[in-house]
C-alpha positions as CSV (number, residue, x, y, z in Angstrom):
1,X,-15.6,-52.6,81.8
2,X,-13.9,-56.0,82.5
3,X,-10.4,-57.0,81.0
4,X,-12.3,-59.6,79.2
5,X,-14.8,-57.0,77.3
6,X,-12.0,-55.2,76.8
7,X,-10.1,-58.0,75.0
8,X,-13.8,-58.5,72.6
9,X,-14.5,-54.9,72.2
10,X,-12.3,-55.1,69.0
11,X,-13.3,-58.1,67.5
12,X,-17.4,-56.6,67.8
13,X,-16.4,-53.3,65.7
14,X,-14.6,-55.6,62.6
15,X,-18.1,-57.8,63.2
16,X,-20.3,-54.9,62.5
17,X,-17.9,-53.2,59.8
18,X,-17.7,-56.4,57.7
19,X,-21.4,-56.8,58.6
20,X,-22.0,-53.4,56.7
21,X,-19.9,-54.2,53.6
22,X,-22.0,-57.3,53.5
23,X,-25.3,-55.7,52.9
24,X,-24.6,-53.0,50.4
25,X,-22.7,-55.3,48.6
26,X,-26.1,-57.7,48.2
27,X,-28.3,-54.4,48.0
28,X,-26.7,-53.6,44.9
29,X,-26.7,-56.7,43.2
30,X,-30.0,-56.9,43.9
31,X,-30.9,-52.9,42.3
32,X,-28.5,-54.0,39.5
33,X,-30.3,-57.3,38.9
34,X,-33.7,-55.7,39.1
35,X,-33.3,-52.7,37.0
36,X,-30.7,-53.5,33.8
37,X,-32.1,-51.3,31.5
38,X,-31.0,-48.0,33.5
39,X,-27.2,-48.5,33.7
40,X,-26.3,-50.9,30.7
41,X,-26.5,-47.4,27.8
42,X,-24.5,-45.5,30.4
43,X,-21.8,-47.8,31.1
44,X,-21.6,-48.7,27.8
45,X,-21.1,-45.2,26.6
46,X,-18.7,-44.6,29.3
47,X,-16.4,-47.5,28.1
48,X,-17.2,-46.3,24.5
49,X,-15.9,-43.1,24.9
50,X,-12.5,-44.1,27.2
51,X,-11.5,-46.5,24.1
52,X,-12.2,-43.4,21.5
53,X,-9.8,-41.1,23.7
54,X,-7.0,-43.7,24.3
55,X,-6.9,-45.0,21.0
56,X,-6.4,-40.4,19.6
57,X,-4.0,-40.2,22.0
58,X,-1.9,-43.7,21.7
59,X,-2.4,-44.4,18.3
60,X,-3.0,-40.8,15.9
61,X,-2.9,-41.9,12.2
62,X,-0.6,-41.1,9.7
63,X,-1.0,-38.4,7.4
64,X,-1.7,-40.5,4.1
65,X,1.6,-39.6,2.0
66,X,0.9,-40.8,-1.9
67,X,3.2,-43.2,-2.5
68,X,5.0,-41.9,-5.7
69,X,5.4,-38.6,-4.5
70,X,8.2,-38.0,-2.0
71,X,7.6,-35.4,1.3
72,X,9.0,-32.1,0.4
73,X,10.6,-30.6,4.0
74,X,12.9,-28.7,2.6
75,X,12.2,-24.9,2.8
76,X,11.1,-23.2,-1.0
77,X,13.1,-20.7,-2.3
78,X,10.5,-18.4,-2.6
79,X,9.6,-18.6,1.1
80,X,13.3,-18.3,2.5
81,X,13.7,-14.9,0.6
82,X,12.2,-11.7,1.8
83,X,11.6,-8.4,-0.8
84,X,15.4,-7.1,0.6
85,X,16.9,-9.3,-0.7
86,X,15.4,-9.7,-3.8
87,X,16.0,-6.0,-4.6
88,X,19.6,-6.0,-3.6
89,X,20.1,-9.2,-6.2
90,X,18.2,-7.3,-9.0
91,X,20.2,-4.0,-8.1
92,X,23.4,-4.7,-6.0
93,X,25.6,-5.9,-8.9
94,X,25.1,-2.7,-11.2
95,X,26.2,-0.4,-7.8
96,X,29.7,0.5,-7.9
97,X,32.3,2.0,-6.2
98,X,34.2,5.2,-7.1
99,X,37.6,6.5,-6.0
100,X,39.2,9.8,-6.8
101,X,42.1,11.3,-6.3
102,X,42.4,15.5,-6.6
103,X,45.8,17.2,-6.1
104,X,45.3,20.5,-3.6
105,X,47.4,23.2,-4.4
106,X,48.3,25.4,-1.1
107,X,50.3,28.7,0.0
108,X,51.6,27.7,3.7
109,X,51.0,30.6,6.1
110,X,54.2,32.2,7.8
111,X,53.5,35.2,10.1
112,X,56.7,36.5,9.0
113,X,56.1,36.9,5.6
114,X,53.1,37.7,6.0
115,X,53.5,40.4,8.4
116,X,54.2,44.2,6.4
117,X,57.1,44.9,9.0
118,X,59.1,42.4,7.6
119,X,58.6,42.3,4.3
120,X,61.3,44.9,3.4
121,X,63.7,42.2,4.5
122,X,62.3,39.6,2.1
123,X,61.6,41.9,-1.1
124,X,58.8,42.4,-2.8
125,X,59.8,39.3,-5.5
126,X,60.0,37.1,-3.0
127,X,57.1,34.6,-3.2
128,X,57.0,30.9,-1.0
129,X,56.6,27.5,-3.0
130,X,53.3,26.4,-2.9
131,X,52.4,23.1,-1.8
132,X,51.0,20.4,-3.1
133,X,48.6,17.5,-1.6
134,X,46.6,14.3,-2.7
135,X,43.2,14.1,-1.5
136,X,41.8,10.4,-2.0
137,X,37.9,10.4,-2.2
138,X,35.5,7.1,-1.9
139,X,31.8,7.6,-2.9
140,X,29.2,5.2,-4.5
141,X,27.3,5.2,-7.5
142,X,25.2,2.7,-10.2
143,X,25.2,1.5,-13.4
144,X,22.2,2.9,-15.8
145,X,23.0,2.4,-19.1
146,X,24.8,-1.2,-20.6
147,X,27.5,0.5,-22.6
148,X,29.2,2.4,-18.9
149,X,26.6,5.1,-18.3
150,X,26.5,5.9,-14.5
151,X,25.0,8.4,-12.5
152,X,26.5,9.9,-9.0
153,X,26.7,12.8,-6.7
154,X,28.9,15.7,-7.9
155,X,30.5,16.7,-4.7
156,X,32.0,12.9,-5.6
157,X,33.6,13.6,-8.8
158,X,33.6,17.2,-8.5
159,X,37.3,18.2,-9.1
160,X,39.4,14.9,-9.3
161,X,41.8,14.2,-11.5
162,X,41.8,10.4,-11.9
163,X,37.8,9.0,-11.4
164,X,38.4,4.9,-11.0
165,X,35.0,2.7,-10.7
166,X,35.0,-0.7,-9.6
167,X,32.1,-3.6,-10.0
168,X,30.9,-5.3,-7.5
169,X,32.4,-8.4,-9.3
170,X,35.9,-7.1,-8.7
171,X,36.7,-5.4,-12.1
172,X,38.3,-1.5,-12.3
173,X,37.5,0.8,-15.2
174,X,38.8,4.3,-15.6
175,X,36.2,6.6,-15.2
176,X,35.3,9.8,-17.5
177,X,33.0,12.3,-16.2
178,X,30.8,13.4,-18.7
179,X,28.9,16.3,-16.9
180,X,28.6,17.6,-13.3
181,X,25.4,19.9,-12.4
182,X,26.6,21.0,-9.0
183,X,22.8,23.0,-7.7
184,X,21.4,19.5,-7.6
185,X,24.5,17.6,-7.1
186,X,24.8,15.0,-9.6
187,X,27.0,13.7,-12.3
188,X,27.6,11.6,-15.0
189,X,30.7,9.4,-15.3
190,X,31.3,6.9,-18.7
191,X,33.4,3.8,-18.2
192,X,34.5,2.1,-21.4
193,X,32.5,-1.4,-21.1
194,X,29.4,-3.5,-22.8
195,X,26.6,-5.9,-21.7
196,X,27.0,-4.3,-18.4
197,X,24.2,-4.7,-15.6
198,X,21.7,-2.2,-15.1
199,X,20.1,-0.6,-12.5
200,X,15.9,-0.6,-13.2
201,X,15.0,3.4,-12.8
202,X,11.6,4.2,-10.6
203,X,9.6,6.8,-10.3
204,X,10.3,9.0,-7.3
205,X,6.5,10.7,-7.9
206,X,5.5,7.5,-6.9
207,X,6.5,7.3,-3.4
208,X,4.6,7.7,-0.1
209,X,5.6,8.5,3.5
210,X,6.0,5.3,5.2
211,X,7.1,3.3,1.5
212,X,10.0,0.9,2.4
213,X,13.4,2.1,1.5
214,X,16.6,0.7,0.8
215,X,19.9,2.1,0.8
216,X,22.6,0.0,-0.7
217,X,26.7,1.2,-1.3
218,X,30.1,1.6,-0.2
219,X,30.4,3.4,3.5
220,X,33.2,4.1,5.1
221,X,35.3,1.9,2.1
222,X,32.6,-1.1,3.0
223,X,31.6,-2.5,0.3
224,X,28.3,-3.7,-0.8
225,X,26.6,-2.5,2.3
226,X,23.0,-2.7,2.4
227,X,20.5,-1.1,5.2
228,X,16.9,-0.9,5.3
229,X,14.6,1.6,7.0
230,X,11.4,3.8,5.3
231,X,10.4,7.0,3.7
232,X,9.8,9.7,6.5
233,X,8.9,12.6,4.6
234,X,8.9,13.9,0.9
235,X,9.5,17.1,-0.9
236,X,12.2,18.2,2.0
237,X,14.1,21.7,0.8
238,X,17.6,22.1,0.6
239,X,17.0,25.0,3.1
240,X,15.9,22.9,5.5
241,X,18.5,20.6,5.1
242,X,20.7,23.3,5.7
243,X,22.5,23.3,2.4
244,X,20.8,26.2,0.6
245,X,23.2,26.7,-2.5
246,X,21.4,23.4,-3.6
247,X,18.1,23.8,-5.5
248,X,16.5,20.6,-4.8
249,X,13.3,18.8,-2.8
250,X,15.0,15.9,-1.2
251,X,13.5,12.4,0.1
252,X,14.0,12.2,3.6
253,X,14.6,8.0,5.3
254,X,16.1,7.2,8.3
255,X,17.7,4.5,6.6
256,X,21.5,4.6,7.5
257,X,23.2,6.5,5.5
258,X,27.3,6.8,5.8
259,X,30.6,8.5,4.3
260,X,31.0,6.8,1.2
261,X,27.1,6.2,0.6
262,X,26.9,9.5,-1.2
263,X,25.9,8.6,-5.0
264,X,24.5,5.2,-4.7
265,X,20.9,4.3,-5.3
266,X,18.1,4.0,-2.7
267,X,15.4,1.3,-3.6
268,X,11.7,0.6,-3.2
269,X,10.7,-2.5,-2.5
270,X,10.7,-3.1,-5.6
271,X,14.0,-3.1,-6.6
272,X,13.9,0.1,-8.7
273,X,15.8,3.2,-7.9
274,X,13.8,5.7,-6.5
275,X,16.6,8.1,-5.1
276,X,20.3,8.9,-5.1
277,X,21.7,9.0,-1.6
278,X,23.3,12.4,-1.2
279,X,23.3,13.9,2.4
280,X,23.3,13.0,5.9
281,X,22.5,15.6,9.1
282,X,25.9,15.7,11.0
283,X,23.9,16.6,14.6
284,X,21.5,13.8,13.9
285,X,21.0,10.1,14.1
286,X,18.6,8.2,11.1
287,X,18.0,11.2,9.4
288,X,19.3,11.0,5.8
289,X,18.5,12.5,2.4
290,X,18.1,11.4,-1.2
291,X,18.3,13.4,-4.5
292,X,14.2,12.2,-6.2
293,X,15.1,9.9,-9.3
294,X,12.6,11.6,-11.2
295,X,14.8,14.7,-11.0
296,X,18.1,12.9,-12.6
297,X,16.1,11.6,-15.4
298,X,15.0,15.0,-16.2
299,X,18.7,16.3,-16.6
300,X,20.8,13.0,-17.4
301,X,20.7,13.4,-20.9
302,X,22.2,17.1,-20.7
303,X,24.6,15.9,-18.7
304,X,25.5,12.9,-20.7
305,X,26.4,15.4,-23.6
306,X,28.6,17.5,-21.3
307,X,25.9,20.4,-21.6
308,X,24.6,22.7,-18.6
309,X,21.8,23.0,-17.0
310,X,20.5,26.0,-16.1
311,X,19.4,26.7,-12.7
312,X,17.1,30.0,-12.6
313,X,18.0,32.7,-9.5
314,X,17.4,36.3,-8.7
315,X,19.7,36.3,-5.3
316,X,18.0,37.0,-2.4
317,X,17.7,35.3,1.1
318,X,13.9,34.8,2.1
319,X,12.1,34.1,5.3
320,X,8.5,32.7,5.6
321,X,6.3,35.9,7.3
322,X,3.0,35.7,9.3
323,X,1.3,38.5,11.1
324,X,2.1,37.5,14.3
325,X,5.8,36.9,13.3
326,X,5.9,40.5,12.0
327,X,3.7,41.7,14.6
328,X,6.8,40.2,17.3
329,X,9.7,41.9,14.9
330,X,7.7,45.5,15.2
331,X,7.8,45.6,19.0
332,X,11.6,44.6,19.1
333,X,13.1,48.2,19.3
334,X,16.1,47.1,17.6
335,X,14.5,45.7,15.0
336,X,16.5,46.8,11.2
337,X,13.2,47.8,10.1
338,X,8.9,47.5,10.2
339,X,7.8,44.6,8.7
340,X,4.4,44.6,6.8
341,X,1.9,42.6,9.2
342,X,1.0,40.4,6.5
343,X,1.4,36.9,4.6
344,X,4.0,37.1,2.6
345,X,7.8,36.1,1.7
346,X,10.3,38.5,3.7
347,X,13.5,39.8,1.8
348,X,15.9,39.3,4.6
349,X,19.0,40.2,2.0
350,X,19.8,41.0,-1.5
351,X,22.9,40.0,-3.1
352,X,25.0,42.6,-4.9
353,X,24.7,42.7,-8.6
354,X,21.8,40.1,-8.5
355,X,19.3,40.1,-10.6
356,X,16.9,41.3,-8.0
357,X,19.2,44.0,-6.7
358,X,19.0,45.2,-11.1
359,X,15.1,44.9,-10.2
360,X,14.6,47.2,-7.4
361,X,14.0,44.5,-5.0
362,X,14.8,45.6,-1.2
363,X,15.7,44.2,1.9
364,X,12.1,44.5,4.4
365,X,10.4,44.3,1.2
366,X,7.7,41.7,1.4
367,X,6.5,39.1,-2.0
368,X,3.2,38.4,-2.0
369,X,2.6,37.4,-5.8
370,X,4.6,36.1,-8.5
371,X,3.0,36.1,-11.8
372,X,-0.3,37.0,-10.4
373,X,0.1,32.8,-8.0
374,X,-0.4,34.0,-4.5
375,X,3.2,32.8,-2.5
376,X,3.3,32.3,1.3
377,X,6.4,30.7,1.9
378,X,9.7,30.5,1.2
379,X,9.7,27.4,-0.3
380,X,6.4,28.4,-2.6
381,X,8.8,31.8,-3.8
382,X,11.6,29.5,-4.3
383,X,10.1,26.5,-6.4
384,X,8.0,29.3,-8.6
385,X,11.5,31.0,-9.3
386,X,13.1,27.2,-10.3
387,X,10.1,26.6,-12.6
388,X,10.8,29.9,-14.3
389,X,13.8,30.4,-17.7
390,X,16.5,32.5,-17.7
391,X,16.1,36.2,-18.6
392,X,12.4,35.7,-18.8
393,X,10.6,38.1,-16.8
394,X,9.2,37.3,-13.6
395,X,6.2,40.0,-12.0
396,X,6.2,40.3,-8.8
397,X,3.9,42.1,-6.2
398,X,5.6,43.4,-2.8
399,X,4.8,44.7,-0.4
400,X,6.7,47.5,0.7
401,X,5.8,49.5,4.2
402,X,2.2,50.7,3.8
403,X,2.8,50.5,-0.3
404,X,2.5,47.8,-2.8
405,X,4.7,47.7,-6.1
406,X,4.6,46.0,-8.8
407,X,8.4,44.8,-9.7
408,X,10.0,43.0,-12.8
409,X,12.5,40.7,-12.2
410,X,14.8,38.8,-14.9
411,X,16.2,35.7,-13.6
412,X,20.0,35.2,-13.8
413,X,21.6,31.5,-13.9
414,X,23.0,30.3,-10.7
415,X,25.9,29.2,-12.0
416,X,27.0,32.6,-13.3
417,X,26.2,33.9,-10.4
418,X,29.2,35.8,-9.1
419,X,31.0,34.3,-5.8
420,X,31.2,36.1,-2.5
């Protein structure tokens, strides 16, 4: 190719390019000017439908406001609150705190004096001072009754000299305790007042595993504390707790319960008292029990008159038996004993001058009836015994080796029960 087509080569390729742009242009016009009817609707609903989603996006309307009524943005009352704190505003200001004080008398040890060698040094009327202590107490507890009637635990009050109960709106009152019932460890204490508030009493028949529960009292000297967890099992036995001089079914939570809890009220959700916090397990964590309110309504009145309530026994220990379980104890060769393979209540012990040593009863012996109500458990033995009276005569059948018997058995009252 020659310089000079080289210098035109360029210009040619615009020529045709422009050339090109030329003709479609004119080729459109023309389809455009020949068939209107195809693309006007189209366009036109194109356009439509831009303006409709720029004018929602630019210019929303206003939410029509009536013009006497202002906006409320303020949050409701109602709304802000949950059912925790309602309860604790119902409940909290009738939960008080109680403080003891009990003066412990003690002998201090001396190996000297106590030692037989020298004691003809010392003389027979020689005797050491004994000692004497203060031991300051905190526990919790709540108001049921306007005129200063309050119920608590009894290992709270149990033995102080001076009781003082203070409001949760700062005022003290001298405390009186009216009556302590220490098998199912609650008390009455009076304070000298009026027009007091009150705590709304549940009832504790009416709870369900899962129900939410709520403790509320003074731990560890903290006032007015107030945790929240649920009901995780009902009719718990003091044995089970691992307190079995009690003679109670407690409400089990994993609600926190602390020192200084003991005696104050656990809630529902509705802010009536459904429990009385009592006992915590030492080795665990959100594991806590409550006495059932329905059982301190049954005995707050005796109480209130200083009276005593009596607590049914016969004084044995007891152990659940199965076949297999006594089938497992017979092929231990130091086994005390061969167990009956059968359902049944085992007599592991029998406490001296018990009633159900008076009766007969022996240790190996198995219980298989009581009043003619087939028992399998401990806990089935034990309740039938509770729901018995004093001196009234229990039949039991046991079963004793390859022999059954057919046993009496008076009930004595726990709390004449002599101490080992």
């Amino acid at each position: 190719m020659s310089s000079s087509e080289q210098r035109f080569f360029p210009l040619r390729q615009i020529s045709s390019y422009a050339l090109v742009i030329v003709l479609s242009v004119a080729l459109t016009l023309a389809v455009l000017w020949t068939f209107p009817s195809a693309w006007l609707p189209k366009v036109s609903a194109l356009i439509n439908q831009a303006t409709q989603i720029s004018s929602a996006t630019v210019e929303a309307p206003a939410p029509a406001i009536a013009p006497d009524v202002a906006p409320n943005i303020a949050p409701s009352q109602e709304t802000s609150r949950n059912f925790v704190a309602d309860a604790v505003n119902q409940v909290g200001p009738a939960v008080v705190r109680i403080d003891t004080d009990r003066t412990i008398t003690t002998r201090p040890a001396d190996p000297y004096f106590d030692d037989p060698f020298f004691s003809p040094f010392f003389g027979d009327g020689y005797s050491r001072a004994p000692q004497e202590y203060h031991q300051r107490g905190q526990g919790s507890g709540f108001i049921i009754d306007r005129n200063g009637i309050l119920l608590t635990n009894a290992h709270v009050v149990s033995g102080a000299d001076t009781v003082s109960v203070t409001l949760k709106d700062g005022r003290t009152f001298k405390g009186e305790v009216r009556g302590i019932d220490e098998p199912s460890d609650l008390a009455v204490v009076k304070i000298n007042g009026q027009n007091l508030p009150v705590a709304p009493l549940g009832n504790s028949s009416d709870v369900q595993v899962g129900d939410w529960a709520i403790a509320v009292g003074n731990p560890l000297g903290l006032d007015n504390t107030v945790t929240l967890g649920i009901i995780s099992t009902l009719n718990r036995s003091s044995a089970q707790v691992g307190i079995p001089d009690k003679r109670l079914d407690f409400i089990q939570t994993d609600t926190a319960i602390n020192p200084g809890n003991s005696g104050g009220p656990l809630l529902s959700d509705r802010g009536e008292v459904i429990g009385i916090n009592t006992a915590i397990r030492a080795d665990a964590q959100g594991i806590g029990f409550a006495i059932p309110i329905d059982k301190a309504k049954a005995i707050k009145d005796v109480l209130i008159r200083g009276g005593k309530v009596p607590h049914p026994y016969i004084g044995v220990r007891l152990l659940t038996l199965t076949p297999a379980l006594a089938q497992e104890s017979n092929r231990n060769p130091n086994s005390p004993f061969t167990v009956p393979e059968v359902n049944g209540v085992l007599v592991m012990q029998v406490m001296p001058n018990s009633p159900a040593a008076a009766a007969g009863l022996r240790r190996g012996d198995v219980i298989t009836t009581v009043d003619g109500q087939s028992v399998k458990t401990a806990e089935q033995l034990q309740r039938s015994v509770e729901k018995s009276r004093v001196n009234q005569p229990l039949q039991l059948q046991v079963q004793r080796g390859e022999q059954t018997q057919q046993l009496s058995i008076r009930p004595g009252d726990l709390q004449d029960a002599p101490r080992s």
